[in-house]
C-alpha positions as CSV (number, residue, x, y, z in Angstrom):
1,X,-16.7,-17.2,36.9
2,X,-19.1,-14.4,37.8
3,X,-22.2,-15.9,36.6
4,X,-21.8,-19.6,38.4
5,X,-25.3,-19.2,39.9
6,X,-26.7,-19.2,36.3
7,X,-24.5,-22.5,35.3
8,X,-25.6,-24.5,38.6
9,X,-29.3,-23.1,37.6
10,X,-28.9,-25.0,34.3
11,X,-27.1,-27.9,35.6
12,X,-30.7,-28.0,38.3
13,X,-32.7,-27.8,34.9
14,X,-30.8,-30.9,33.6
15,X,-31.1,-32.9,36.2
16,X,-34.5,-32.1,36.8
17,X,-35.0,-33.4,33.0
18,X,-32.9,-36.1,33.5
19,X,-35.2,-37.0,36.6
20,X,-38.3,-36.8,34.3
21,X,-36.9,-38.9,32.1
22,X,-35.9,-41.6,34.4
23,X,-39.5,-41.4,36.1
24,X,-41.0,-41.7,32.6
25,X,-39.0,-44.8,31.5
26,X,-39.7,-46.1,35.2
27,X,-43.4,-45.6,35.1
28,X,-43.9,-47.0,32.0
29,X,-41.6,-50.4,32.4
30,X,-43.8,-52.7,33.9
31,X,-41.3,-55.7,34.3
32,X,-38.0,-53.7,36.4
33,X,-38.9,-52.8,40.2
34,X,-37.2,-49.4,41.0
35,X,-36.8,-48.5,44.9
36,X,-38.0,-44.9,44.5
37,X,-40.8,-45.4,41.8
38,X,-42.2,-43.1,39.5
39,X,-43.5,-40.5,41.8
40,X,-39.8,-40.3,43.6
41,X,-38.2,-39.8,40.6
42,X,-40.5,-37.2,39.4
43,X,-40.8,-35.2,42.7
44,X,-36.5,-35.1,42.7
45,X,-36.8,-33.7,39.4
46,X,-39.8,-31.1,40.4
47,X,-37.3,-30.2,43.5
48,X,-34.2,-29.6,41.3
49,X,-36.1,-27.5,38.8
50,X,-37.3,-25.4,41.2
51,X,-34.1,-25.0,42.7
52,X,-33.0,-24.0,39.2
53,X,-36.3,-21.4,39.1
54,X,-35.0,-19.5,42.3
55,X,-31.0,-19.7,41.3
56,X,-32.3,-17.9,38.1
57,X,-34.7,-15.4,39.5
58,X,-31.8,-14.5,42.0
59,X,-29.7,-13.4,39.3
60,X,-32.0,-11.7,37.3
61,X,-32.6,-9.8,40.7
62,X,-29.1,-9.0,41.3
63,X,-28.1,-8.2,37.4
64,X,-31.4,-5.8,38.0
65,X,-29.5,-3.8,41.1
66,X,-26.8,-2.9,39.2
């Protein structure tokens, strides 16, 4: 349970590919009207992998103090 900042980091990176995924199948169906539209889901998924970035780069810090 020590390393839980480096498991949320990953479950950031998967929703942050999940999001790209939705925003790709959003931008590219042409016949379904989504409330948050391509860009939305694309910028949640640029905010939850850069979450993920910093969780990781925390870590590395703190593994690199002791």
């Amino acid at each position: 349970m020590d390393q839980w900042t480096i498991w949320l980091g990953r479950l950031g990176a998967l929703g942050a590919l999940v999001c790209g995924i939705i925003g790709l199948i959003v931008g590219f169906s042409d016949d379904l009207t989504w409330k948050l539209g391509a860009e939305g889901w694309f910028a949640g998924g640029a905010v939850a992998a850069l979450l993920s970035i910093v969780m990781y780069m925390e870590d590395a810090a703190a593994s690199r103090k002791q």
